[in-house]
N, C-alpha and C positions, 0 to 999 in steps of 0.2 A: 504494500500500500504506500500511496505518496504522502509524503508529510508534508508537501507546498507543489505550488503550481500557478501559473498566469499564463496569461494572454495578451496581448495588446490587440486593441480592435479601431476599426475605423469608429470619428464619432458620427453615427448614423443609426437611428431605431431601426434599421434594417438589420443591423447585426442581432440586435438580442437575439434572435435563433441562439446564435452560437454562445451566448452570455445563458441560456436555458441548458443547451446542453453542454457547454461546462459544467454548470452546477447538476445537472443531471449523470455524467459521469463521475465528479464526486460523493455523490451521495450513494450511487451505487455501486463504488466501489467502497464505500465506508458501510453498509448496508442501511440506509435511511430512505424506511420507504413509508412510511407512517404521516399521518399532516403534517411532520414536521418537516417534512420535505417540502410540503406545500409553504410553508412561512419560507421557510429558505428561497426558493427561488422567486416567492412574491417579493420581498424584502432585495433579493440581489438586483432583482431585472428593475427595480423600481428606484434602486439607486442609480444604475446605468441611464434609464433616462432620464432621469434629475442630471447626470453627468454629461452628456445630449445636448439635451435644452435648455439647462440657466449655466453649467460648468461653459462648454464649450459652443457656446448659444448656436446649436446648430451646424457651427463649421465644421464640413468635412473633410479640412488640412489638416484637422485635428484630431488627436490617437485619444481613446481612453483603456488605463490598464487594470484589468483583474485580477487580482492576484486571493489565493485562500493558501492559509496556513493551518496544521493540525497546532492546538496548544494542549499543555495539559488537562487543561476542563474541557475542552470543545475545541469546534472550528471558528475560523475567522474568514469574512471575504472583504479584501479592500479594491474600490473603486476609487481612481484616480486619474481626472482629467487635468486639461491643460488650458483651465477658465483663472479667472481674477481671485475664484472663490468667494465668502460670503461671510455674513455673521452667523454665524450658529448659535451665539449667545440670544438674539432675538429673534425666535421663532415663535409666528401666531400658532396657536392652537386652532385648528381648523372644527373642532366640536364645540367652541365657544359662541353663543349666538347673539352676548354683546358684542363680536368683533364684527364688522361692514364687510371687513374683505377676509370671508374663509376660503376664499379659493389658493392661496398660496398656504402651504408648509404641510397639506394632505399626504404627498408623497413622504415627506421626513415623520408625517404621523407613524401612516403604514408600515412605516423601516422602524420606528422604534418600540412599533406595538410587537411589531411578526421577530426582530429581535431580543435578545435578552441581554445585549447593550449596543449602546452605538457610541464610536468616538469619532470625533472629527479633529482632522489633523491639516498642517498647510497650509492653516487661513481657512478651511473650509475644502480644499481643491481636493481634499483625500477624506472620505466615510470608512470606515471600517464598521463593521455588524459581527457581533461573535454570540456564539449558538451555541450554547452550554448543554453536551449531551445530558449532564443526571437532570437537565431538566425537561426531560420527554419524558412529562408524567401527568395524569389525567387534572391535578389540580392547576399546572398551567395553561395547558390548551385549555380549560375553563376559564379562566382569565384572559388571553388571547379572542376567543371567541366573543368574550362580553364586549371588549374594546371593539372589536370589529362592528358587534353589535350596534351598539353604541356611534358608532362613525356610520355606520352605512343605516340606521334607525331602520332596522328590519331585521327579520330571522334570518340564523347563520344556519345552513344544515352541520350537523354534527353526529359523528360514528359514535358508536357506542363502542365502550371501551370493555376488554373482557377482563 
């Protein structure tokens, strides 16, 4: 099994295919085939287009790179474009309904609901998401689920756990 791997990819939402099955061949070769698969490549593919669209606003001169690392507690995926970067300190809450404009920070929602941390590095130019395996356990996907709940104000379908 690999302990680390990247890619560098055009910046273009045409790529995420290959930003899915990257993370699709990671997972299954770590064997992660449970919802928690499903948070994993929601959360990667949703940073990459945040890395797309406000990193590298679209320019296709511009590379963004993927890279996941195994850590002792879990995986890591870092996305890393070649934008200005941002504040990360001041993120709207997109579930807030005194805020006018929740259209902006949905995406950094979703990446910090679907992970179990997110750091931002570079100014902002670099996300990493790390995905703590002991925590693929029925009392977090309950909480994952409500948040979602919660952001998208409707029912999540959800497996029954045995």
């Amino acid at each position: 099994m690999e302990r680390s791997a990247n890619i560098k990819l055009n910046s273009a939402v045409i790529e995420l295919n290959k930003v899915v099955g990257f993370v699709e061949n990671i997972c299954d070769e770590h064997s992660i085939y449970n919802n928690y698969f499903g948070n994993i490549v929601t959360a990667v593919s949703e940073a990459f287009i945040n890395a797309v669209e406000h990193g590298n606003k679209n320019d296709q001169n511009k590379s963004i790179e993927l890279s996941f690392d195994v850590q002792n507690d879990g995986f890591a995926f870092c996305i890393t474009d070649q934008g200005n970067g941002f504040n990360f300190e001041n993120i709207t809450d997109p579930t807030d309904i005194t805020i006018e404009d929740t259209i902006s920070g949905r995406g950094l929602y979703l990446m910090n609901s679907l992970s179990d941390d997110i750091e931002f590095q570079h100014g902002g130019r670099k996300v990493c998401l790390k995905f703590l395996i002991s925590s693929i356990n029925k009392e977090v996907a309950n909480q994952r689920i409500n948040k979602l709940k919660s952001y998208l104000n409707q029912d999540v379908k959800q497996k029954k756990f045995l």
